[in-house]
Steps between C-alpha positions, in 0.01 A plus 500: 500500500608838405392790716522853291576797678258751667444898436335721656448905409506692815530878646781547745470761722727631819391840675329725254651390225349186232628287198196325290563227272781347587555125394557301819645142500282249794760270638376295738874406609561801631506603879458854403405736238783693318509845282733600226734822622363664188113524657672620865655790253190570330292524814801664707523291787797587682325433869653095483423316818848303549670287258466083555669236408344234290586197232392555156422182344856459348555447843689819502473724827400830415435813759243785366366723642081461582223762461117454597267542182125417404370288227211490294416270254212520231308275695594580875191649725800698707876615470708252632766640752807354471717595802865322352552540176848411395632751216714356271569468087670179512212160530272761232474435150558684147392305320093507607555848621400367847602796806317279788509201637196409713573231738331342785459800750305666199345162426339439907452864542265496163354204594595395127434099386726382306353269182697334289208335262616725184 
C-alpha cells in the first residue's frame, strides 16, 4: 500500500499580523509543527520564545528557535494555537512549495482524523 501525501491551505497568523494560503504539509510523524524562516520574515516575528533542541528525521539534531502562531485551515471551526512552533528551512520542501509542516500537536489540537481510503 502506498500512502500519498497530505495538503492542506491554511492562514497563519501571530499578533496582528496574517498569511492566507499557504500550502501546509500534514505529517503525522511529527512531534511538532514547523515554519519556514521565510513566513517568520514575512510576518516579522522577532519575539522567539527560546530555541530547542530537536532530531530532524535524518536523525540530525537541530536547535531553532520556537514562536507561538495560530492556524486555520479551510475547514477548521477555530484558529488553532500553536504554542511551539519550531522555525526552520531545512525538513521543508521546494519542490511542492510546501512552508509548513503540520504535525501531531496541530493534528490533536484540531481534532483532525486522519483517512487514508484515497
Amino acid at each position: 500500500m502506498v500512502l500519498g501525501r497530505k495538503y492542506s491551505i491554511v492562514t497563519v497568523s501571530h499578533k496582528e499580523k496574517k498569511i492566507r494560503n499557504i500550502t501546509a504539509f500534514i505529517d503525522s510523524g511529527a512531534d511538532l509543527s514547523i515554519i519556514g524562516s521565510s513566513i517568520a520574515k514575512r510576518m516579522q516575528i522577532t519575539d522567539f520564545l527560546y530555541e530547542r533542541s530537536w532530531i530532524a528525521s535524518d536523525g540530525d539534531r537541530r536547535y531553532s528557535p520556537i514562536v507561538e502562531i495560530g492556524v486555520k485551515a479551510k475547514d477548521d471551526r477555530n484558529i488553532i494555537h500553536l504554542d511551539e512552533v519550531i522555525v526552520d528551512d531545512a525538513p521543508l520542501d521546494d519542490e511542492t512549495d510546501e512552508e509548513i509542516i503540520l504535525g501531531l500537536d496541530y493534528l490533536q489540537k484540531a481534532r483532525k482524523i486522519l483517512d487514508f481510503a484515497d
